[in-house]
C-alpha positions in Angstrom: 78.0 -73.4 303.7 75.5 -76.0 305.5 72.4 -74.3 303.4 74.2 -73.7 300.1 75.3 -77.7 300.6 71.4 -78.3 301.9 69.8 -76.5 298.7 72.3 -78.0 295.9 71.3 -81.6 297.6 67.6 -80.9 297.7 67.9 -80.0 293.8 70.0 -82.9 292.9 67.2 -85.0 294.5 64.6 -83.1 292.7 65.9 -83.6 289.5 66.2 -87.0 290.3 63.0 -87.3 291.1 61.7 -86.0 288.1 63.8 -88.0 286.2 62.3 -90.9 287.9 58.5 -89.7 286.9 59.3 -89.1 283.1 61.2 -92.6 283.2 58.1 -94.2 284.6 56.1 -92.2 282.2 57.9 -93.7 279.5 57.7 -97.1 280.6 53.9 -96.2 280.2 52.9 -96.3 284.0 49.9 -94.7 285.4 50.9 -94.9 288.4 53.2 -95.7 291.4 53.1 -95.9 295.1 55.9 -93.8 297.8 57.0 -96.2 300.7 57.7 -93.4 303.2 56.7 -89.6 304.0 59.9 -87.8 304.2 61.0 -84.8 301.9 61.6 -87.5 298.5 58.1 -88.4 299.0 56.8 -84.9 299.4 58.9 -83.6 296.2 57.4 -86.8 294.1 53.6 -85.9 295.0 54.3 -82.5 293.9 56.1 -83.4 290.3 53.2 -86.3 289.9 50.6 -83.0 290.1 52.4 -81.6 287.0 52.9 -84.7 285.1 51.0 -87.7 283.2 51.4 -90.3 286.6 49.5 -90.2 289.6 50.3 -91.5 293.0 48.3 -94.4 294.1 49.2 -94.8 297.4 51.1 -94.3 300.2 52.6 -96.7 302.5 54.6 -96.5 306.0 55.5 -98.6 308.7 53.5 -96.0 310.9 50.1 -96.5 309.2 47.5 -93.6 309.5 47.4 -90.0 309.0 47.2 -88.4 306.2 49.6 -87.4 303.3 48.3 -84.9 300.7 44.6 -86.1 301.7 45.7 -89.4 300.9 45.9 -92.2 303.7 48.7 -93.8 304.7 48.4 -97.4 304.6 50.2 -100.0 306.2 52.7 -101.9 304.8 50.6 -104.7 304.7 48.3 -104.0 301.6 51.5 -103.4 299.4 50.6 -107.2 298.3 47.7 -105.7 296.9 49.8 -103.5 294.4 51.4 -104.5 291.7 52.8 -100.9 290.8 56.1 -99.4 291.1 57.1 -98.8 294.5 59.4 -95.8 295.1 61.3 -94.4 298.4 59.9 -91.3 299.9 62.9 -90.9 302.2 66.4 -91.5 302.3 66.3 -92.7 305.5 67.1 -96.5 306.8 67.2 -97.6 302.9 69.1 -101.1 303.1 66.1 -101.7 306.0 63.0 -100.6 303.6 64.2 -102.4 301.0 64.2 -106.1 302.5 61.1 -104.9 304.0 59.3 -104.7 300.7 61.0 -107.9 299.5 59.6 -109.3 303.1 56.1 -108.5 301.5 56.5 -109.7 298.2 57.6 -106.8 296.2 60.4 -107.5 293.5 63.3 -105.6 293.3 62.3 -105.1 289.7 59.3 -103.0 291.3 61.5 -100.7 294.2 63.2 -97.8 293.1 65.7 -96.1 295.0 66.4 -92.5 294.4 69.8 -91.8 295.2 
């Protein structure tokens, strides 16, 4: 029961994801950046690989590392970006989001993938 619940979640967030990419795709964005590197953020680098959108960056409160041979930057240089910023993880989500608005980031630019 716990894996058949775990795999019908995971899909329900991967279509949700990819819903998210061909909405943003639409809106005629090139790109976006994932605040976060938990299993959301790992299903959205691989969709972006198949679509028209590219990741730009990606951003945690732990800066360093690597994600997909991309860095992970600190939260910091999200002023820097004026892109859509999107979850990677479900985790702590009321606490990310003031975060971003902390740094400047609309609400018009966070999307939550629930």
């Amino acid at each position: 029961r716990y894996i058949r619940n775990s795999i019908r979640s995971n899909s329900h967030l991967a279509i949700k994801c990819e819903k998210c990419l061909d909405d943003l795709i639409a809106m005629q964005e090139g790109d976006f950046s994932i605040f976060g590197v938990g299993d959301l953020a790992e299903t959205l680098y691989d969709l972006s690989a198949k679509k028209n959108i590219r990741v730009h960056a990606i951003y945690d409160t732990f800066a360093g590392g690597m994600f997909h041979g991309l860095d992970v930057l600190p939260l910091v240089d999200l002023k820097k970006y004026q892109g859509k910023v999107i979850l990677g993880t479900l985790d702590r989500l009321g606490e990310r989001v003031e975060k971003l608005k902390s740094l400047g980031v609309g609400l018009d630019r966070i999307i939550v993938l629930l």
